[in-house]
C-alpha positions in Angstrom: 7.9 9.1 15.5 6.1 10.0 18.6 5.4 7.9 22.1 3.1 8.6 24.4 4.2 7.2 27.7 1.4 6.8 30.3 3.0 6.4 33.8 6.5 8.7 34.8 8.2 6.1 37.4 10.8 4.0 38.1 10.2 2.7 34.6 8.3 4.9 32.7 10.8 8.2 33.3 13.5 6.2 32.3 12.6 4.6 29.6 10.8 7.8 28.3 14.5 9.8 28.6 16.3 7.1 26.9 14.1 7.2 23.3 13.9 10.7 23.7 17.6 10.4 23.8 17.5 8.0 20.3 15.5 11.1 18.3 12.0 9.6 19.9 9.9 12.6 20.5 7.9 11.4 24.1 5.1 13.0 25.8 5.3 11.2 29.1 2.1 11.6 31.2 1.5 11.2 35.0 -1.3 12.1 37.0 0.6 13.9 39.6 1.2 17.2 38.6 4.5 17.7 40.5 5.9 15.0 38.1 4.7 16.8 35.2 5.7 20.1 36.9 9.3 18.7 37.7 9.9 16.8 34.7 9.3 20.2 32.3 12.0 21.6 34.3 14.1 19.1 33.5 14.2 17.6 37.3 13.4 14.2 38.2 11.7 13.2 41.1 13.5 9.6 42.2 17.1 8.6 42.2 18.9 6.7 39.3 22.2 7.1 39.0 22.6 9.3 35.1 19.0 9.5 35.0 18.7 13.5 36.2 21.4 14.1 33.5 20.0 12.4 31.0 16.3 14.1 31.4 17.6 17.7 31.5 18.9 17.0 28.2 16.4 15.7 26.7 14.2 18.9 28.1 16.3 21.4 27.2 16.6 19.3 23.5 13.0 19.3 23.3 12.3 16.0 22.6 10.7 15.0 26.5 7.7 16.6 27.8 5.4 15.9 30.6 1.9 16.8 30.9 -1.4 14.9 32.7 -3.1 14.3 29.4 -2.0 11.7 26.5 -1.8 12.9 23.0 -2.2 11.7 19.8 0.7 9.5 18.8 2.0 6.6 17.2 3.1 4.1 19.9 1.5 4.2 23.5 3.3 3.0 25.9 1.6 2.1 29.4 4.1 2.1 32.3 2.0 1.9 35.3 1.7 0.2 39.1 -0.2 -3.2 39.2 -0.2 -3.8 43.2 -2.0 -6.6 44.5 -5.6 -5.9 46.6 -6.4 -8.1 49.7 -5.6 -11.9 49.9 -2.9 -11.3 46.9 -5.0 -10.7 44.4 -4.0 -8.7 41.3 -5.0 -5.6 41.0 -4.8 -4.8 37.0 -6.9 -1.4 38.0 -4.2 1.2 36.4 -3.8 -0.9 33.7 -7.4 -0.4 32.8 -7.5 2.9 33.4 -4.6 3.9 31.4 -6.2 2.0 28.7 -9.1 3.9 28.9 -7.4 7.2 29.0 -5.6 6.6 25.5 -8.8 5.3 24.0 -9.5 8.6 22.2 -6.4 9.1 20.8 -6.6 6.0 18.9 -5.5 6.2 15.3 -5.1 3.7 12.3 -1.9 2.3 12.3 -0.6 3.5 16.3 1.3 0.4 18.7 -0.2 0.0 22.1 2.7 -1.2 24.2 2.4 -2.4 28.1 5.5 -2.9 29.9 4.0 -3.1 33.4 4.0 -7.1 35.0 0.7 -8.2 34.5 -1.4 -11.9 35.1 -1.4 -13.6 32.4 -4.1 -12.8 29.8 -3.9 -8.4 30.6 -2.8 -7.6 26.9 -5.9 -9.3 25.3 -7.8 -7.5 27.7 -6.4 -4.3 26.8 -7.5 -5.4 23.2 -11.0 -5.9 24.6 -11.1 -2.4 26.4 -10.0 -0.7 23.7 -12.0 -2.5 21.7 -15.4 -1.3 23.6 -14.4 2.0 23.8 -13.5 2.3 19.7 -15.7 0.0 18.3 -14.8 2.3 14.7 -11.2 0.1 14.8 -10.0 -3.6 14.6 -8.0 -4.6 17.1 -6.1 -8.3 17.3 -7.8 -10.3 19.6 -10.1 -11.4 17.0 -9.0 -9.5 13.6 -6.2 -11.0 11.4 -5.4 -7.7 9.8 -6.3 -5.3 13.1 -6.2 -1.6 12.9 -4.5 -1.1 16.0 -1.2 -3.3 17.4 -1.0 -4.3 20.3 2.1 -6.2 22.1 3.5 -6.7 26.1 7.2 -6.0 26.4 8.2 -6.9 30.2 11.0 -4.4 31.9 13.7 -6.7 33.4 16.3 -3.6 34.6 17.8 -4.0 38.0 17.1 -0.1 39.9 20.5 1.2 40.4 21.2 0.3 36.8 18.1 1.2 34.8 19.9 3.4 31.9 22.4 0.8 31.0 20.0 -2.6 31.5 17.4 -0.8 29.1 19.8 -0.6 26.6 22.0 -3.5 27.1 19.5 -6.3 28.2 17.7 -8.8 25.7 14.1 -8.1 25.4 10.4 -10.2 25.7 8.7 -8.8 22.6 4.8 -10.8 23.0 2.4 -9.4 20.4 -1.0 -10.7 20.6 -0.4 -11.4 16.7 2.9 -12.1 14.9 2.6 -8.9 13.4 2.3 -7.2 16.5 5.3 -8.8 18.0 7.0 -7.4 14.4 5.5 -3.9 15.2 7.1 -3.7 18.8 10.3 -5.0 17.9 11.2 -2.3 15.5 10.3 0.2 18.1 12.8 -1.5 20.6 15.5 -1.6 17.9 16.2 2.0 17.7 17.5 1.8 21.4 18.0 -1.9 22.7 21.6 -3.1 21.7 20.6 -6.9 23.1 18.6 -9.2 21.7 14.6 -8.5 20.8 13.3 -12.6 21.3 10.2 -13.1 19.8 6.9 -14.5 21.3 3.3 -14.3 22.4 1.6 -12.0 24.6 0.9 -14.2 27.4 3.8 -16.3 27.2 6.0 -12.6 27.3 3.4 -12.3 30.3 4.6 -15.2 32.0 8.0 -15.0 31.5 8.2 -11.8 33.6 6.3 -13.8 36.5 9.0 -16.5 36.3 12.0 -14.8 36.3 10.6 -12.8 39.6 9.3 -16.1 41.0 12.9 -18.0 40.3 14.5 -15.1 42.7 12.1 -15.4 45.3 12.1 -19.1 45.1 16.3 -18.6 45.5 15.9 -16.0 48.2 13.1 -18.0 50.5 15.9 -20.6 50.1 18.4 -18.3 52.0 15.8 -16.7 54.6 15.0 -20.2 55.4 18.2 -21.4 56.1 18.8 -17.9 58.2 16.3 -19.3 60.4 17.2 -22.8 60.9 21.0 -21.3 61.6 19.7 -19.1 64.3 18.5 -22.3 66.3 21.1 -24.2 65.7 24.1 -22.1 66.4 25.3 -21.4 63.6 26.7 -18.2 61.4 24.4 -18.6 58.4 26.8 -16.4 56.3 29.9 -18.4 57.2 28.2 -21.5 56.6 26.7 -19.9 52.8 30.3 -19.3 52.4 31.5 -22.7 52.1 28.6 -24.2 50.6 29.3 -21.8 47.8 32.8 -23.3 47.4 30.9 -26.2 45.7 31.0 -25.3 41.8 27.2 -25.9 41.2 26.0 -24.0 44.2 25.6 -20.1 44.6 23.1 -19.8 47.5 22.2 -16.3 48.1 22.5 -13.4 51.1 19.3 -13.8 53.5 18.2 -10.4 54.2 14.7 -8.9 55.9 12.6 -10.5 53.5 11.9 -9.4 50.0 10.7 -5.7 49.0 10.1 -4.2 45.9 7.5 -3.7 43.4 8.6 -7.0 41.5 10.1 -10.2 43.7 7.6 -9.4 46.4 4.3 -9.1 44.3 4.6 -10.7 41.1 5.0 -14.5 42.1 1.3 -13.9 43.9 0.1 -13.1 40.1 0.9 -17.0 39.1 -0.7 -18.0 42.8 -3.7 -16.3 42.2 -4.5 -17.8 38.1 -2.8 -21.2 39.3 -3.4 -22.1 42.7 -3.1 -25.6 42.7 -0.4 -25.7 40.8 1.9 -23.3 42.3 3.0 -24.4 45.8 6.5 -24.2 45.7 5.9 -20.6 44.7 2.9 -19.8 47.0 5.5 -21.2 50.0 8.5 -19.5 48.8 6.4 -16.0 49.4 5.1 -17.4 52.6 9.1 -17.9 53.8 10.3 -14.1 53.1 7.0 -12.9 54.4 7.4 -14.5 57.5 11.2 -13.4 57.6 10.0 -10.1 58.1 8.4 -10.9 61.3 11.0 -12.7 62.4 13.2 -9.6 62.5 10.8 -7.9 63.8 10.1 -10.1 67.0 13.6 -10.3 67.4 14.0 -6.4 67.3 11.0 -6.5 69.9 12.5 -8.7 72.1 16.0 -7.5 72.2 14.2 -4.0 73.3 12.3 -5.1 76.0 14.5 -7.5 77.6 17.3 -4.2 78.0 14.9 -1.6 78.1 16.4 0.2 75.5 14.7 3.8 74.5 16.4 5.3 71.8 16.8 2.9 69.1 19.0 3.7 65.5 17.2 1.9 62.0 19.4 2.3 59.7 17.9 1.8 56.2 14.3 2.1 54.7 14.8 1.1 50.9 13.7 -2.7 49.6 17.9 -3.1 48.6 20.6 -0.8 49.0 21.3 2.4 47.3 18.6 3.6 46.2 15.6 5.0 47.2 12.9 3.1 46.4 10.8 2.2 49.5 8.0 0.2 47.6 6.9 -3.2 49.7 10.4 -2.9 51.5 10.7 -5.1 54.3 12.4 -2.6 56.3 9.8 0.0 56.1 7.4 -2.5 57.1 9.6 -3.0 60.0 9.8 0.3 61.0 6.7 0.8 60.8 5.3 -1.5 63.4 7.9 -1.0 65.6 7.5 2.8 66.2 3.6 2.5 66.2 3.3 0.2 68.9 5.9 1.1 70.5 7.1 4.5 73.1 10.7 4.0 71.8 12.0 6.9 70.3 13.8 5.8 66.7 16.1 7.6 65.2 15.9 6.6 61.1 19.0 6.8 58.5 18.2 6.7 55.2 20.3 8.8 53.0 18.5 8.2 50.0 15.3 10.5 50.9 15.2 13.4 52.5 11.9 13.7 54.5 10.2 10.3 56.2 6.9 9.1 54.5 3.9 9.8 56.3 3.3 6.5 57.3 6.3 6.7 59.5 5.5 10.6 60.5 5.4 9.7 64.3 6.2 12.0 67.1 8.8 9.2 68.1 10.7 8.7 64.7 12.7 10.9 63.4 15.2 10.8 60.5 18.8 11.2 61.6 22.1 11.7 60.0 24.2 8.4 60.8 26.3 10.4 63.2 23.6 11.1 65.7 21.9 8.3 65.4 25.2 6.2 66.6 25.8 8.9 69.3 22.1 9.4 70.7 21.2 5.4 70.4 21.4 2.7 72.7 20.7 -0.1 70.5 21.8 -0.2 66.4 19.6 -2.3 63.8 20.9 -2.0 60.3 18.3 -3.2 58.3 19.6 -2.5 55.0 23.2 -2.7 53.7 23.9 0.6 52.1 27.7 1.3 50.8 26.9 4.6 54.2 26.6 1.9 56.4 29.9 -0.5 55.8 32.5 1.1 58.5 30.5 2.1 61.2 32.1 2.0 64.1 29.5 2.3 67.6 30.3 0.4 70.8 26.4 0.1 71.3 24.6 -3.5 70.8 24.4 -3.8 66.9 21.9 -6.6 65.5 23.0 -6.7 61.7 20.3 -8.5 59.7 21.7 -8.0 56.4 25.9 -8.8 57.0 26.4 -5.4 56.3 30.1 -6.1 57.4 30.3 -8.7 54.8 29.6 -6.7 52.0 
C-alpha cells in the first residue's frame, strides 16, 4: 500500500511517520521546501516528544519521503490548515487546493481521506471538486458504486502526546457512503489499537467541532470566573480548589485565553453554519477572547503605574511544553505590548530558538530565563512551562497561569 499525505505538520508528519512505521510506504508532501528538504534528511522541523526518532527511522528504512509534488497512490490523505478569514469565517481554501493538487493522480479504486477540522458539509465538497476536475470517474456524492472513496477521519491527539494518542485513541471514521466509511476503517486498523466508530461524513465533521466547542465552553467557564474573582477579592485558584472537592464538579485552570489551532478556531466553524442556534458557543469564544485583553490591560497598567522598562514574558506557546505558537494567547500578548510600547522585553521561550518575525522588534529580545530574572524589573509568566515552576526572582511577578500551582 502507498499514502500520499498532502500537508507535513503537526498532524500530517506525525501521522505520516507512524504508517510508515506499520510497513505503509508514505510520500508526505509540503509546499515548503525546507520541510521536504529536512524531512529527507530524516530531521523534523517542530517538537514532539519521539517524533524526530521515529522519522529518522523511517527515512533511513525507506518507507517516508518528502517531496512538493503528490504521487500516484492508493489513499490520499489531506492534512492541512483551515484558519478562519475575517469576522470568523471559515476559510476551507487549503482544503481545496489540496484537492485540486491530487486530482490528477486519481485512480480507480484510491481512498481520499481529510483529517483536517472542517464546517460541516467539506468532504462532499471535496467529492464535488474532484468530481469537476475528473469527470472520467464516479465519485459518492451522487454514485452508489463510486470509483473513487472518499471519507473524513477527525485527529483528536493532544500535542505533547501525538505518537501515543494516534495509536491509542478511538477514531471518527465518516464516509460519505457506508462503503467509504468501510474503506477508511481498514486503513486505520493497521495502526489504531482503539476503537474505529462508524458514521457519516458530516456527522464525523461535527463531532470534531463539538468536542473543541465542549472545552471551550469548559474553559470560558474558568476565564469567567478569573474575572469575577479578581473584583471580588478572591484567589480564583483556591476557590476552584474547593469547588472541585464536590464529586460532580471538575472546573478547570483559567489561563490567558485559549490558543491553538483547534479550541480557539473550530467552535467559530458551528457559529458561522448555525448562527442562531449557537449562542452559548458564539459567547463562550467571546469570554477567552476577551480574557486575553484583560491580561493584557492589566500587564499595561501595572507598567505604567511603576514605570517599569525592562519587562521578562516568560512563554509564547498556546499550552506548555511545546512549541506550537498557533493563535496562542501569549503571543498575541506579546505582541501588542512590545509594538506599542518603548519597554524593552526580554522573551523566554525554550521551546524555539529564534523569535517569529512578528515579534522581531528592536525592543524584544529572546532571553535565557536567567537573564531575563536578573536584567527585569517586572516578571509576567504567561505560560506554565515545567522551566518556569521554581523560579525564584524578588522582582514584582504577575502569574496568569498559577504556574506555582502546577
Amino acid at each position: 500500500m502507498k499514502v500520499c499525505m498532502i500537508g507535513l505538520g503537526y498532524i500530517g508528519l506525525p501521522t505520516a511517520a507512524v504508517l510508515a512505521k506499520n510497513g505503509v510506504e508514505v510520500l508526505g508532501v509540503d509546499i515548503n521546501p525546507s520541510v521536504v528538504e529536512s524531512i529527507n534528511q530524516g530531521k523534523v522541523h517542530i517538537v514532539e516528544p519521539d517524533l524526530d526518532a521515529l522519522v529518522a527511522d523511517c527515512v533511513q528504512k525507506g518507507n517516508l519521503k518528502a517531496s512538493l509534488e503528490p504521487q500516484p497512490a492508493d489513499v490520499f490523505m489531506i492534512c492541512v490548515p483551515t484558519p478562519f478569514k475575517e469576522n470568523h469565517q471559515p476559510n476551507t481554501d487549503y482544503i481545496q487546493q489540496a484537492t485540486k493538487a491530487i486530482a490528477k493522480y486519481l485512480q480507480k479504486g484510491n481512498l481520499v481521506l481529510l483529517e483536517s477540522t472542517s464546517p460541516v458539509g467539506t468532504t462532499i465538497k471535496i467529492s464535488q471538486w474532484l468530481e469537476e476536475a475528473r469527470q472520467d470517474l464516479r465519485f459518492p456524492h451522487n454514485h452508489e458504486n463510486p470509483d473513487i472513496f472518499i471519507a473524513h477521519v477527525p485527529e483528536r491527539v493532544l500535542p505533547g502526546f501525538i505518537i501515543k494518542e494516534l495509536v491509542q485513541n478511538d477514531r471518527i471514521i465518516g464516509g460519505i457512503t457506508p462503503q467509504c466509511t468501510q474503506k477508511a476503517i481498514e486503513l486505520y486498523r493497521l495502526f489504531v489499537q482503539g476503537k474505529c466508530i462508524a458514521t457519516d461524513s458530516k456527522t464525523a465533521e461535527m463531532s470534531k467541532l463539538t468536542e473543541n466547542a465542549f472545552r471551550d465552553v469548559n474553559i470560558a467557564f474558568a476565564n469567567e470566573l478569573s474575572l469575577i474573582c479578581e473584583k471580588a477579592g478572591i484567589d480564583v485558584y483556591s476557590l476552584i480548589s474547593l469547588a472541585n472537592h464536590h464529586p460532580r464538579v471538575n472546573i478547570l485552570k483559567p489561563g490567558c485565553g485559549v490558543g491553538g489551532h483547534c479550541i480557539a478556531v473550530d467552535p467559530w466553524f458551528i457559529v458561522s453554519d448555525f448562527p442562531q442556534e449557537s449562542k452559548l458557543i458564539k459567547t463562550a469564544r467571546e469570554v477567552n477572547d476577551y480574557k486575553t485583553q484583560f491580561v493584557l490591560e492589566k500587564i499595561r497598567k501595572k507598567s505604567q503605574d511603576k514605570n517599569y522598562s525592562k519587562i521578562a514574558l516568560l512563554g509564547l506557546a498556546f499550552k506548555p511544553d511545546i512549541d506550537d505558537l498557533r493563535e496562542s494567547p501569549a503571543m498575541k500578548i506579546a505582541q501588542m505590548l512590545i509594538c506599542d510600547s518603548k519597554t524593552e522585553f526580554f522573551i523566554v521561550e525554550p521551546h524555539i530558538q529564534t523569535l517569529p518575525q512578528s515579534l522581531a522588534q528592536p525592543n524584544a529580545k529572546l532571553s535565557t530565563l536567567q537573564v531575563a530574572l536578573e536584567e527585569s524589573q517586572l516578571v509576567i509568566i504567561l505560560v506554565a512551562h515545567k522551566a518556569f515552576l521554581d523560579i525564584k526572582t524578588s522582582k514584582e511577578v504577575l502569574d496568569f497561569v498559577n504556574v506555582k500551582g502546577n
